[in-house]
N, C-alpha and C positions, 0 to 999 in steps of 0.2 A: 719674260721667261719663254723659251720656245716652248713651242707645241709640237706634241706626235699624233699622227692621225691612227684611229682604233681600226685596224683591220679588217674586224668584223663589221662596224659603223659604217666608217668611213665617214664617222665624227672626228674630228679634233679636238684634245683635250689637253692635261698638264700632264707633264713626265713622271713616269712610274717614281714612286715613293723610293728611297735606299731599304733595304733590306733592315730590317730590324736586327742587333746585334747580340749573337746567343753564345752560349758556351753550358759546357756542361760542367756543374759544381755542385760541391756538398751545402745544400739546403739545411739549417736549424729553424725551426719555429717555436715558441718559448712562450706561452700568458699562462695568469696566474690561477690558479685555482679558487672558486669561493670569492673572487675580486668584489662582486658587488655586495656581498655577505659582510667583507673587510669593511668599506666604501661606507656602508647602513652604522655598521659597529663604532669608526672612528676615521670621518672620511678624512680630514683634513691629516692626521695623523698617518692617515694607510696610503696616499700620496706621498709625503714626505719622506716615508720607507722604502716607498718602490723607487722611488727618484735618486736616493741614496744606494739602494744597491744595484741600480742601473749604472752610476756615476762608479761605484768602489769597486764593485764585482762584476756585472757583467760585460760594459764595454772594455773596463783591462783584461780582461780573460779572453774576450775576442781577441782583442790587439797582440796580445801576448800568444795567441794558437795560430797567429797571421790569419785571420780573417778578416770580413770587412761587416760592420753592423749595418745594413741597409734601413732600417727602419726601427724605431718603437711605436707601438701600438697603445698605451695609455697602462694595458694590463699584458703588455708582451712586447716581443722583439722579433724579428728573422735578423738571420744574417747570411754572410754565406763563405763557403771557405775552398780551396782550391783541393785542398786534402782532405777526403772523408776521414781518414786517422786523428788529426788535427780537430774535424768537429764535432769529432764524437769525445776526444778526449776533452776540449772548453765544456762539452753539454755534464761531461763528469765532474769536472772541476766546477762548476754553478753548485751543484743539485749538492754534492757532498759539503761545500762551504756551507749555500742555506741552510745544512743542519745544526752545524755549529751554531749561526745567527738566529738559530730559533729556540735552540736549546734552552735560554732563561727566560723565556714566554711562555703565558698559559697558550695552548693548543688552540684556542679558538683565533687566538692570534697570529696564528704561525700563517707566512707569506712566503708556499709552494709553487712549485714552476712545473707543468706538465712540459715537456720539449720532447718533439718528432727530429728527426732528421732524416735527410732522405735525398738519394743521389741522380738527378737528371736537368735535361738541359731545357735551358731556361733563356729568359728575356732582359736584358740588363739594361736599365736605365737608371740616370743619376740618384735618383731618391727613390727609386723602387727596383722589385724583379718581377717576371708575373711566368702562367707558361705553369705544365701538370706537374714539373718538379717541384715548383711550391707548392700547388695545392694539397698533394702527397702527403709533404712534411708538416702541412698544416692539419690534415687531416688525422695522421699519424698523432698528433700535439694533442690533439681532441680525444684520443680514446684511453691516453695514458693517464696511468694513475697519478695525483699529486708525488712530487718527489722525483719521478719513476725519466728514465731518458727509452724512448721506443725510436725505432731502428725500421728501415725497409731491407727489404733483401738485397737491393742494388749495392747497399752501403754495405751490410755485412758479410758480402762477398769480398768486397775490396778492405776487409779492418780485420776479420776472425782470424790471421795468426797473426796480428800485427801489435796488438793491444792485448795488457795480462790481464785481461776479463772474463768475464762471463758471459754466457746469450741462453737466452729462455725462447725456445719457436711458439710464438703463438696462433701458430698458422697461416693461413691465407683469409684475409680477409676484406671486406666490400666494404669502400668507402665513401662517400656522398659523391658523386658526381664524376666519379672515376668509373670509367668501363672496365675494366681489368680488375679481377682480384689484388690486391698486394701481400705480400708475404710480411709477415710483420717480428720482429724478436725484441724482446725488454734485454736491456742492457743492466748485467750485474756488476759491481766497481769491484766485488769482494769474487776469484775465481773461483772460492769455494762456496759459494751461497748458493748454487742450484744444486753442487752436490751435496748440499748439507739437506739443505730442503726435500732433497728424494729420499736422501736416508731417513729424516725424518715420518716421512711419509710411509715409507718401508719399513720404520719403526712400530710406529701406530697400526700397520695391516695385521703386522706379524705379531703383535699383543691382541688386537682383537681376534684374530685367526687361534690364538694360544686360548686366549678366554672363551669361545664359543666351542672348542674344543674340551675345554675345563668341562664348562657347564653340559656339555652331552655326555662326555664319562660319568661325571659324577649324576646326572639322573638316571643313566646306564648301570650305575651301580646301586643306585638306593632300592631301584625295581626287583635290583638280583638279589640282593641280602633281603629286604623288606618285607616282599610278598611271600615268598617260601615260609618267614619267620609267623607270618600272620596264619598261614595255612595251619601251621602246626600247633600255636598257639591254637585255633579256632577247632583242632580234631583232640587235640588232649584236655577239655575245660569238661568239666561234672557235669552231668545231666542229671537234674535235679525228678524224682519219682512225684506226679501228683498227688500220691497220699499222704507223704511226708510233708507237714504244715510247719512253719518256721517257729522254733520256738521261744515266749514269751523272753526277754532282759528278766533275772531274779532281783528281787526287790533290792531298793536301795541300800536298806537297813543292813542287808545280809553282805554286800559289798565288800569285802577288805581291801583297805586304801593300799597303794603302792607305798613301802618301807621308803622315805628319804632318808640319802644317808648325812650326819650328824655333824654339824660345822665342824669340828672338836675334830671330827678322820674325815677330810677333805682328801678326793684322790691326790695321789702324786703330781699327775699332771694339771692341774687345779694351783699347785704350789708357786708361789712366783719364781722364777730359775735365780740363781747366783748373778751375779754380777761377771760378766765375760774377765780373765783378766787382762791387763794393759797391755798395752803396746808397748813395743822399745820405744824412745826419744825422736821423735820426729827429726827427719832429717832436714836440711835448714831450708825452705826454699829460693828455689831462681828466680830473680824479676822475670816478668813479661818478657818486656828487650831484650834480656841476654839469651831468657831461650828461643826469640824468633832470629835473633841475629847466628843462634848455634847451627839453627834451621835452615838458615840461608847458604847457598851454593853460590859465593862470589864469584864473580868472575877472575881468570887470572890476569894479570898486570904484571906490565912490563917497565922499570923505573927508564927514563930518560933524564939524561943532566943538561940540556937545553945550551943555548948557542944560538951565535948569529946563520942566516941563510938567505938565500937569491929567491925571494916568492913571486909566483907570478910568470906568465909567460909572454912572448909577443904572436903565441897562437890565435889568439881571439881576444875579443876588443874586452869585453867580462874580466879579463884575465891581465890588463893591465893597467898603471902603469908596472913594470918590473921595479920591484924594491926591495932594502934590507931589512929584515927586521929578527926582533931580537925575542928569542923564548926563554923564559925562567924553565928550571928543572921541574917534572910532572909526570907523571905516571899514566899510560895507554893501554886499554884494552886490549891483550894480546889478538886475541879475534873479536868478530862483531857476537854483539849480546846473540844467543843463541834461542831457540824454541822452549827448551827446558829450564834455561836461566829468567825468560819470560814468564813463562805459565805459575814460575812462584809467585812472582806478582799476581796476576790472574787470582790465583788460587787463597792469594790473602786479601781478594777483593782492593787490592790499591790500584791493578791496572785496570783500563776499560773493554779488553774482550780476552778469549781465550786461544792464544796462536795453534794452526792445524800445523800438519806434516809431522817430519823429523826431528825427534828432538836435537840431533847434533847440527842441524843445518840454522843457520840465521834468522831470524825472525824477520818476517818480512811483513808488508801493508800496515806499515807504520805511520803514522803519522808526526809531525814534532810535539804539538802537545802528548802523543802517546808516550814518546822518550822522552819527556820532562816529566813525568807520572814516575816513569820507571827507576831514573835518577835518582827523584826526591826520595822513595820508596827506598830504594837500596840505602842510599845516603841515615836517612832516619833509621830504618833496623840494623844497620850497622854501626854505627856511631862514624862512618867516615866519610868525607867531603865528597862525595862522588859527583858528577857533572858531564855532560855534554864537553867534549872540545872544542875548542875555540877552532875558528876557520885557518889560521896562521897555524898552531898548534897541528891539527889533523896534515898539514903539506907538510908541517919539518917532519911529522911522525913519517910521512908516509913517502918521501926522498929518502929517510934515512942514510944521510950524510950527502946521496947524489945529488949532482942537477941538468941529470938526462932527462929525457921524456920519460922514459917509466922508470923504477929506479933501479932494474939490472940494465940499461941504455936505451939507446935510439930507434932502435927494430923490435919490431914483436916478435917473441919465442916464445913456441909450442910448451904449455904445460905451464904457464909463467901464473895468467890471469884468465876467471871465470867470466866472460864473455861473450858477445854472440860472434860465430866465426872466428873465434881468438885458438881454438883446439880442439881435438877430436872429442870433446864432451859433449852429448848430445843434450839440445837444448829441451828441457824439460819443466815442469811446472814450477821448480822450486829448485836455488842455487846448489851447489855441492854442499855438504856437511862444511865445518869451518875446520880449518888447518888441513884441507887435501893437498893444495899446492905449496910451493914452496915459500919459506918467508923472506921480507929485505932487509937489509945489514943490521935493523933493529931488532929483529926476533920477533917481527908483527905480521900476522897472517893477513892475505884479502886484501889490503890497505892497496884498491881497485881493483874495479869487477866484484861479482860476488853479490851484493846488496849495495845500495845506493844510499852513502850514510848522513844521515841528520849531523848539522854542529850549530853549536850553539847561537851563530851570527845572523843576523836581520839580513835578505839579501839588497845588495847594490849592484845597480847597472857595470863597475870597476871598481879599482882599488883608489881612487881619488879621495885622498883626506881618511883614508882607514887609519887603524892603529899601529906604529910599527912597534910596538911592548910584544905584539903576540897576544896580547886581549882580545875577548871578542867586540866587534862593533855592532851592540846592539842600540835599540831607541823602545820606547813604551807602543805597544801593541801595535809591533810591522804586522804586516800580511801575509808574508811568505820568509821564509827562512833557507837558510842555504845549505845544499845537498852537496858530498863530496863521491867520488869511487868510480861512478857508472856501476853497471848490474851485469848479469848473467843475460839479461836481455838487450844490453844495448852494445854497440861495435866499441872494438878498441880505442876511439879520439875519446870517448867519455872515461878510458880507465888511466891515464893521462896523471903522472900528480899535481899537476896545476891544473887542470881541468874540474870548474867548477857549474852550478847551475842551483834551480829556483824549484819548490813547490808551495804553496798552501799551508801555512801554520797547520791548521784545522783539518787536513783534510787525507785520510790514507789514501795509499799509491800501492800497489803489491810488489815493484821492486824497491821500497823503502824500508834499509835497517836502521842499525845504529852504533855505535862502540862507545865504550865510556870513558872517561878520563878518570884524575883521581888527584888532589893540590896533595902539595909534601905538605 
């Protein structure tokens, strides 16, 4: 190896090192909460689980947001991602699955992931990263609650209109070994949970401001009626003369008893009353069922007589191969389930939360087990088959008879689909009301853009070996299930009727809806 002589020296020594090789990425850091608490409780067992949802959930979820898993840590992981959008969205998609996986455990068992993320540049080697970007996000990992995904300012500069979330500032804050304060925000998956939370909080001020308010009138007033009352009571009471001595009770004997009056003339009201008379004939009653199903506001449907079509695109690899297949006749959710069509669930305790906004707009942060809830629900209080649509089903609905790209054709037009940059509709917390836009040759509104809708099929990499009936292709407890539409938040390639994609059985999303089907 040659030598360079040191300038300063004017020793000789070995040629300067190559530069160590950096880049600036979005840091996750991820361990478990209570690990060693688990480890004491059921060590061999609490291994076994973390190595499982290492293997099931976390490295496909990196893989799947394109990041790369640089390390597991025994009770955690980094990784790292090129898109702060991307790793924050993986760190949501972890935290909301582990709830569902913990949901049939006692509490003491549940195995929580605190994860930081945090955006700077770093040191990159084969099996590691090193360098304050990690530290950050590790530090970050450290103060967050179990459950909870915390965020640096770097990151939530480059994500806050990007992702339909939430952010909570929890200030600036001083972290082990970091000179610089950091800015720190908790990332909410529900947008409405910080503003529920304040209102809550503005709820509770404004009751005890109402009560502490109560309680000073009403002492204000007992002083004012009370003491006047005592005054006068205490200046109009006898004053008794000292020579006037109180005189003796006359003797017993001389007594005459109080007259009781005589079983025999019992007052009137003493008398037992009549007997009420009857009622008219009881009118005949309704089962249960038929008056919750009177109760119910179905949705309207649209019949379809079903026929062969060209499914499938040669857009994207997901999307093919192109093939024919054949749909029986079946009935479609004119538009997707709407806010007010949900909260009846809700409201009869079948669904699992309470949808916020407009009633006429789409229900959105759904998840697929939410819209299998809502199904079964509708299906059982109505006596009718109601259902999820099948993947094949939802593209013939939603071509209706075409097989352009959208199904008025090839080019996007103003006013067609609820979309981001699709029309002068400004983009806003929650999609338009449902039927604003016009409908396609079926009479079905939204059927893309709008909400991004649940069907009822397990998802697949393509269409290789699917159904060609128009059934769905399901298997016993997939993972993820397949989305159709695109949303109000995403550009026109997702509102596409062959344009399909992947979430999370388990897990809500805020531009997630749904529409329903219905078998003859």
């Amino acid at each position: 190896m040659a030598q360079i002589r040191d300038i300063k020296s004017g020793r000789f020594g070995a040629p300067p090192r190559e530069p160590m090789p950096r880049r600036l990425a979005a840091i996750v850091a991820g361990d478990i909460s209570g690990y060693s608490r688990l480890m004491q409780i059921d060590e061999e067992g609490t291994h076994n689980r973390v190595k499982r949802i290492e293997r099931d959930l976390i490295e496909p979820s990196i893989v799947e947001h394109h990041g790369r898993l640089v390390k597991t840590t025994g009770d955690g992981f980094i990784a790292i991602f090129d898109s702060p959008v991307e790793a924050v969205r993986c760190s949501i998609v972890i935290q909301q699955n582990l709830v569902g996986r913990n949901a049939a455990l006692p509490k003491h068992h549940w195995i929580e992931y605190r994860i930081g993320v945090n955006l700077g540049d770093v040191i990159i080697e084969t099996d590691d990263v090193y360098g304050d970007g990690v530290n950050i996000a590790t530090r970050l990992e450290g103060i967050a609650k179990p459950g909870e995904v915390y965020i640096s300012g770097g990151i939530y500069e480059q994500i806050k209109h990007k992702l339909v979330c939430g952010y909570e500032s929890l200030g600036d804050r001083h972290v082990k070994n970091i000179t610089d304060p950091v800015r720190v925000y908790r990332v909410l998956p529900d947008p409405a949970a910080l503003h529920e939370n304040r209102r809550r909080r503005e709820r509770i001020l404004a009751f005890l401001l109402v009560l502490a308010l109560l309680i000073i009138a009403g002492g204000t007033l007992w002083y004012t009626l009370w003491q006047p009352r005592k005054a006068t009571e205490q200046a109009s009471a006898p004053v008794s003369s000292p020579a006037e001595a109180p005189k003796a009770p006359a003797p017993a004997a001389k007594q005459q008893a109080t007259p009781q009056p005589s079983p025999s003339v019992a007052p009137a009201q003493q008398q037992a009353a009549p007997p009420a008379p009857s009622a008219s004939p009881a009118a005949p009653q309704t089962p249960p069922s038929t008056q919750a199903a009177a109760s119910v506001r179905e949705p309207e449907m649209v019949s379809l007589r079903g026929g062969s079509f060209t499914m499938g695109s040669n857009e994207d690899p997901s999307e093919k191969p192109v093939r024919q297949v054949t749909v029986k006749p079946f009935a479609m959710g004119k538009f997707p389930v709407s806010v007010r069509e949900w909260n009846a669930c809700a409201a009869a305790k079948a669904c699992g939360f309470t949808a916020s906004g407009k009633d006429d707009a789409p229900v959105a942060n759904v998840s697929w087990s939410d819209a299998k809830q809502y199904v079964a629900w509708l299906a059982e209080t109505t006596g009718k088959p109601y259902r999820l649509p099948s993947e094949a089903e939802w593209e013939y609905a939603a071509r209706g008879g075409t097989q352009t790209k959208f199904w008025w054709g090839d080019q996007l037009q103003p006013g067609m689909v609820n979309c981001k940059n699709c029309s002068d509709i400004p983009a806003v917390d929650q999609p338009v009301k449902v039927g604003s836009l016009k409908p396609n040759p079926f009479g079905l509104f939204d059927m893309g853009g709008g909400v991004d809708q649940w069907v009822e099929d397990c998802w697949h990499r393509n269409y290789q070996g699917a159904p060609a009936d128009g059934s769905a292709w399901v298997e016993n407890g997939c993972p993820s299930h397949v989305i159709r539409s695109g949303s109000w938040r995403k550009d026109s390639d997702y509102a596409r009727t062959s344009s399909r994609g992947s979430y999370d059985t388990n897990v809500r999303y805020p531009t997630h809806g749904f529409r329903v089907a219905l078998s003859p």
